[in-house]
Wavefront OBJ file of the C-alpha trace (Angstrom):
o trace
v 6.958 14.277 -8.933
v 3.781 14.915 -7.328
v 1.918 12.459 -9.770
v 3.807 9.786 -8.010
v 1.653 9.806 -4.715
v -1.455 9.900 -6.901
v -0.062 7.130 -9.282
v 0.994 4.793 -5.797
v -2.860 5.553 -4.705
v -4.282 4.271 -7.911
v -1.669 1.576 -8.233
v -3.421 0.639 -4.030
v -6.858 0.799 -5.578
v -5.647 -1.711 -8.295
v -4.599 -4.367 -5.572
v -7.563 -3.454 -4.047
v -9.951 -4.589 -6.994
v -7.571 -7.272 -7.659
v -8.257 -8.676 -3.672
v -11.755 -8.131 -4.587
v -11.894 -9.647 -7.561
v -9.550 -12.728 -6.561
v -12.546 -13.657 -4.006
v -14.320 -15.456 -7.149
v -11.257 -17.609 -7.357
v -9.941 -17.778 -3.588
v -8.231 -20.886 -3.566
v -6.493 -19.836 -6.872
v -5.188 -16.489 -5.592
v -4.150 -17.881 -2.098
v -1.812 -19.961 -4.181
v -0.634 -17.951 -6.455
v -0.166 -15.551 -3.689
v 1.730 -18.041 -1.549
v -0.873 -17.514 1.425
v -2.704 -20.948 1.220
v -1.048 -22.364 4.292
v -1.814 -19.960 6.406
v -5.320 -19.290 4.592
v -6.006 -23.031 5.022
v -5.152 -22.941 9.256
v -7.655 -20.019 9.083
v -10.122 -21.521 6.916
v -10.484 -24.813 9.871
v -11.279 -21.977 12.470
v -13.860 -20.636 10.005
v -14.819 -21.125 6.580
v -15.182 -17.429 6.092
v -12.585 -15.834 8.049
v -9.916 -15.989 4.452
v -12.701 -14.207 2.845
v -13.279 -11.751 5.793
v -9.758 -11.333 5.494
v -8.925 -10.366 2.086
v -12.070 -8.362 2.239
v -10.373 -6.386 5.063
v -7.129 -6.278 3.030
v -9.244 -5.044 0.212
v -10.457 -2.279 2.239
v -7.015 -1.554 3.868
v -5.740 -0.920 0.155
v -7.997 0.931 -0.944
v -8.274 3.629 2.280
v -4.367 3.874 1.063
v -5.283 4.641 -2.129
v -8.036 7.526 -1.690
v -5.435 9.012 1.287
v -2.987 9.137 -2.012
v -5.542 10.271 -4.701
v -6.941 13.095 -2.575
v -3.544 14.177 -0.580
v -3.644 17.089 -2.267
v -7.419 18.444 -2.790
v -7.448 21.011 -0.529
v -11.298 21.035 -0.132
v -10.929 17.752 1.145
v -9.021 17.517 5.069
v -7.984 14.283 5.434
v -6.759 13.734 9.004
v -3.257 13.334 9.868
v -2.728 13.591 6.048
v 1.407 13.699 6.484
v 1.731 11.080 8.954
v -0.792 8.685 7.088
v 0.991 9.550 3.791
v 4.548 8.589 5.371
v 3.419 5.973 7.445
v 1.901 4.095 4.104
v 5.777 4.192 2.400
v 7.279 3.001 5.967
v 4.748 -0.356 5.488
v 5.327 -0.759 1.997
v 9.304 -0.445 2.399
v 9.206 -2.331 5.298
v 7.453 -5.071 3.997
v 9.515 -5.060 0.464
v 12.842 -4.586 2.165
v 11.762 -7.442 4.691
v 10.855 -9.630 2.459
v 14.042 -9.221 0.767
v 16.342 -9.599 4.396
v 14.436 -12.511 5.352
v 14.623 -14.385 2.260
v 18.693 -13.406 1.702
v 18.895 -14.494 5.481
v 17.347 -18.149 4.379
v 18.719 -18.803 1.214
v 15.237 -18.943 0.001
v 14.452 -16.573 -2.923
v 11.800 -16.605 -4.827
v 10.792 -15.120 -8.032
v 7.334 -14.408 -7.087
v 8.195 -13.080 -3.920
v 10.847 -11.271 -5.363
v 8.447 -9.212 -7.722
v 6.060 -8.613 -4.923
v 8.528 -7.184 -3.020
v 9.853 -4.857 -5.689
v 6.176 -3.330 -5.980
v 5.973 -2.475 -2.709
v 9.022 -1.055 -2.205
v 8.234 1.204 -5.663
v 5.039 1.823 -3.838
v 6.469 2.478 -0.961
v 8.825 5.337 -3.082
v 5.978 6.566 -5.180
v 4.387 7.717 -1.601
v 7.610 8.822 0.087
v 9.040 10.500 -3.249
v 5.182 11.919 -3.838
v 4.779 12.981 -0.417
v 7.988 14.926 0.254
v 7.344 16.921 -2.466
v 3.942 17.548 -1.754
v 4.476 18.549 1.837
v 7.247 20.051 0.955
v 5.724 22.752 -1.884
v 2.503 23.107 0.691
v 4.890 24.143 3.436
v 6.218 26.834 0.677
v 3.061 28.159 0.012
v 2.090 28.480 3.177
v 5.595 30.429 3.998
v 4.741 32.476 0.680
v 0.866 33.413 1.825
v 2.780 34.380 6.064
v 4.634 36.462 4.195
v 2.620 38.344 2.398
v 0.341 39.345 4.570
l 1 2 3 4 5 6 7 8 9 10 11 12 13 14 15 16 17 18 19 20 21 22 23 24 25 26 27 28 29 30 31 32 33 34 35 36 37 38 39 40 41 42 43 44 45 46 47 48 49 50 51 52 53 54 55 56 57 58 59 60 61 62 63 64 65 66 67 68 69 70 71 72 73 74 75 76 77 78 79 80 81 82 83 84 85 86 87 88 89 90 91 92 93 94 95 96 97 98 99 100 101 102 103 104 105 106 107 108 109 110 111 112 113 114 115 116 117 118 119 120 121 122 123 124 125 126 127 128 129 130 131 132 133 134 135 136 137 138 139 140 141 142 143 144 145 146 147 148 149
């Protein structure tokens, strides 16, 4: 179980790299993506504010990923380790399950869409999952460690 938060970080540093990497071929990946509309509006403001923007996303993904990866290295304190950990599966379910609502509510599903928001709600679980049980055998240790002293 607890390989699950570290698999959900790596699977963040993935989408990360893949952000990165889809930079080389922006206009390809903002359609395959299904963001060129709105990547388009942003590009009139600015013709760097879609790559600004995915770089940002890039970054988001991977801060996700290294919170998951190193969750449980003790000799690492990562602030607010719990709440970031649980707050990550709220996004990813929220956006997977939204996804899902919204497109059910207008008759407009999509296979790509679909997928997308299947990973991110098995993100979202591979945090959640990972992170319960995590938290859940360092609050028995620490109950073991009280009472032996």
């Amino acid at each position: 179980m607890r390989s699950l938060l570290k698999l959900g970080g790596y699977c963040n540093l993935v989408i990360s790299l893949l952000h990165i990497a889809g930079l080389f071929w922006a206009k390809e990946m903002f359609r395959v993506t299904g963001v060129s509309e709105p990547m388009g509006q942003l590009s009139a403001l600015h013709s760097s504010l879609p790559y600004l923007l995915t770089a940002f996303v890039a970054i988001i993904f991977a801060l996700f990923g290294i919170y998951a990866i190193y969750a449980e290295d003790e000799r690492i304190k990562l602030p607010f380790k719990q709440n970031v950990i649980y707050g990550i599966a709220i996004i990813y379910f929220l956006r997977g399950f939204g996804e899902w609502i919204a497109h059910a509510a207008l008759h407009s599903v999509n296979a790509t869409e679909t997928l997308y928001s299947s990973i991110a709600i098995a993100i979202g679980a591979m945090y959640g999952l990972g992170g319960w049980y995590l938290f859940k055998k360092t609050k028995t240790i620490h109950q073991t460690k009280e009472i032996r002293r």
